[in-house]
N, C-alpha and C positions, 0 to 999 in steps of 0.2 A: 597171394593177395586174398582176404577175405572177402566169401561172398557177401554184397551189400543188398543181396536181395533174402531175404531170410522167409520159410514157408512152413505151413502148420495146416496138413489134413487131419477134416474130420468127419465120417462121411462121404456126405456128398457136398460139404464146404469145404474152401482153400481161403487161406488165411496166409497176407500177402503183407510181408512186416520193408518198409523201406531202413535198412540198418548202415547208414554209412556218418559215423561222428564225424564232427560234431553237430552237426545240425540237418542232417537228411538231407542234404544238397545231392539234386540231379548231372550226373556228366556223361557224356555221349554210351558209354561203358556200361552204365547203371543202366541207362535209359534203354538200352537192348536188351538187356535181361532183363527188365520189366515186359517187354514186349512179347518176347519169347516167353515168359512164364503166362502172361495172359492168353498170349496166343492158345498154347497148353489149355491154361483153362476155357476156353471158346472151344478146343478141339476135343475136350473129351466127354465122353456120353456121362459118366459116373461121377461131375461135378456140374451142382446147379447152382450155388452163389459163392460168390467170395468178396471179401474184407480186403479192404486195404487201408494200411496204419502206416506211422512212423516208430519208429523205437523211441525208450526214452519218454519223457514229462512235457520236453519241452520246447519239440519243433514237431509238427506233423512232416513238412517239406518248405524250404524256401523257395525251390523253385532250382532255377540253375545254375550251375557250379559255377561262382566267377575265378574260382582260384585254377580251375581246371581248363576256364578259357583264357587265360591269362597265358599256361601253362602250352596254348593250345590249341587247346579242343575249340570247331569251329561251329560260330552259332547255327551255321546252315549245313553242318555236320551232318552225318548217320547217325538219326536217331533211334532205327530200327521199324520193325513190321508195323509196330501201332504209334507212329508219331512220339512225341517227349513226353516221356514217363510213361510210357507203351499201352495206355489207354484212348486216348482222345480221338486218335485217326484207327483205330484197329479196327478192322471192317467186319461184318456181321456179328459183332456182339451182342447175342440174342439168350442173354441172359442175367440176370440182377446182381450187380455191384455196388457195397455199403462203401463210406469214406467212412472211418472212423478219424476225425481229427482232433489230433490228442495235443497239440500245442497253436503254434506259430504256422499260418496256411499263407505263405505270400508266393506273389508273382505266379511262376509255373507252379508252385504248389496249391495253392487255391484252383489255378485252372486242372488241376491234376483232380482236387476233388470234385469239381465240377463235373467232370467226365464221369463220375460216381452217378448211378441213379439215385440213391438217397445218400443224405450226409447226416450222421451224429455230431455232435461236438463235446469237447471238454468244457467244461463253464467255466474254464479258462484260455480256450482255446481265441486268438487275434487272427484278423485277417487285411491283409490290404495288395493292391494291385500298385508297386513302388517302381513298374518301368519307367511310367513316365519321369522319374525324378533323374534318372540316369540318360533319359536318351532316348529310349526306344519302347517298342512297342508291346501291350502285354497282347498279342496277336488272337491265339483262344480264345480269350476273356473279353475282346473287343466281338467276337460272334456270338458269343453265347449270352454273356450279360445281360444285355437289350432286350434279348429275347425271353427273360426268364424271370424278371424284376422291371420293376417301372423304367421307361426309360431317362427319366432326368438322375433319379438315382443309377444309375448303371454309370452315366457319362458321368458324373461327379466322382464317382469312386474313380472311371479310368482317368479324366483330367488331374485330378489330386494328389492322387494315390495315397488318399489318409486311408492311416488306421483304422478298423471298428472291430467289435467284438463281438463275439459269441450271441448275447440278446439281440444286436440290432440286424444280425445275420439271420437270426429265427424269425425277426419281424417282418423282414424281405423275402423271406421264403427263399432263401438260398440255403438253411440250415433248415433239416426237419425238427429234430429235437436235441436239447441239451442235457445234459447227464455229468453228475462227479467225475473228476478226472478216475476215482481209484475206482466206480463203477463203469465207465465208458465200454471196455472190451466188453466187459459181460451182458450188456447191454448192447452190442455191437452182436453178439453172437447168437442172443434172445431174437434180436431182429434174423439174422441169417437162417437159423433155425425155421423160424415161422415162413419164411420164402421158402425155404428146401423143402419145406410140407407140403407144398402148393405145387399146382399143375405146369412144368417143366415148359409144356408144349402151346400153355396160352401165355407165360411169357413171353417168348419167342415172337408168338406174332402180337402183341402190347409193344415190345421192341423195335421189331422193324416196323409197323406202322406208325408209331411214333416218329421213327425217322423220317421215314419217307415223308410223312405230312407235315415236315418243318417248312419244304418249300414249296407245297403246292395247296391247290383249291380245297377247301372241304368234298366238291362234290367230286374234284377226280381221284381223291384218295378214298370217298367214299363207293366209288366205283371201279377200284383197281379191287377192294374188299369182297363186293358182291359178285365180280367177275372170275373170282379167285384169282388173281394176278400175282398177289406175294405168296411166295414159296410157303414159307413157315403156318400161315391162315388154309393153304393148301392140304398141306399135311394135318394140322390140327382137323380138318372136319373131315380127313380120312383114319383115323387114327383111332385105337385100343382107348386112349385115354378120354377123347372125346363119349366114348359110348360107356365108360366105366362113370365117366360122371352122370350122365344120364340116371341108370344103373341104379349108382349110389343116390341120388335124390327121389330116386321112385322108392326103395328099400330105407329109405330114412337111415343110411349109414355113414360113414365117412367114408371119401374116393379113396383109390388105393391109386395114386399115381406112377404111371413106369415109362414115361418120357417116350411113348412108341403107339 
């Protein structure tokens, strides 16, 4: 069987292609090997972003396999170490994920880019969250949503599950920028580039602080910070690269970052 997860290093970027026709549909199978390759990428020191794409013009991801749960495959299955599509539950990802979405981003595919810290799109690229029309629940996408977009528009897209597209995605700040479908990668990789420049080790804690202050007070995240309580915030103000920044803004140079 061909692998449907397809990969491209370069550097210290991984480039993370979903390849399975016709349409980049998720199945328990794919969904682990997504997992375990992100996983990979979290675990190794000598990558600091990666891309994730669909093949193809013209699906990013629909989301999940109904031929395969027809077949099968159970919705409450083994998805593997990072949840469906091996991003969304994968635990300490402490470091920058682009979606590139190059078509059609529905159901678990939309929630799939979501899990992305930025998203590009094709200026063709459609989105809509169509569980409701079948039955059930788009479950990610009802926690994140709300949180990340108004809330009347959050609940209309999941009550509806209409369509919208690429502009109305950038006007809700669910899409950062949009770009020609036949420029999207390069532009996908311009962006990756510019993060792999950047200080490895104050991502890391931008990351887990971020998390962590999804569910609590301003002032107790702001005092897990000051007390050093996250790891990653720890390491950074002990760390080569914290004092090379320093360094480099007294020397009027550019930092040389080395993730240590």
């Amino acid at each position: 069987m061909t692998n449907p997860i397809k990969t491209r290093r370069e550097g210290t970027i991984l480039e993370v292609t979903l390849d399975r026709p016709k349409a980049n549909a998720i199945d328990l199978a794919t969904s682990r090997i997504m997992g375990d390759v992100f996983a990979d990428f979290r675990d190794d020191p000598d990558l600091r972003v990666a891309i994730i794409t669909g093949a193809g013009d013209k699906f990013f991801c629909p989301g999940w396999d109904l031929k395969a749960a027809a077949d099968g495959d159970a919705v409450d299955g083994d998805y593997g170490v990072g949840g469906f599509g091996g991003l969304q539950e994968l635990p300490n990802l402490n470091k920058p994920v682009i979606a590139a979405v190059n078509g059609i981003a529905c159901g678990g595919g939309l929630e799939l880019a979501l899990s992305a810290d930025i998203i590009l799109a094709a200026d063709h690229a459609t989105f809509a969250l169509p569980e409701i029309r079948s039955g059930t629940v788009a479950d990610a996408a009802s926690v994140k949503l709300p949180k990340r977009i108004p809330y009347h528009i959050a609940m209309e897209l999941l009550f509806t599950g209409r369509w919208f597209d690429a502009e109305e995605a950038r006007g809700w700040g669910i899409v950062n920028h949009i770009h020609p479908a036949d420029k999207l990668m390069e532009e996908a990789w311009d962006m990756a580039r510019l993060l792999a420049s950047g200080p490895p080790l104050v991502y890391a804690a931008i990351k887990e602080i971020v998390r962590e202050a999804e569910d609590e007070k301003f002032q107790d995240t702001m005092d897990k910070i000051t007390g050093s309580q996250f790891e990653t915030v720890k390491r950074l103000y002990s760390s080569e690269d914290q004092l090379e920044g320093a360094k480099a803004f007294a020397e009027k140079r550019d930092p040389v970052w080395k993730g240590r």
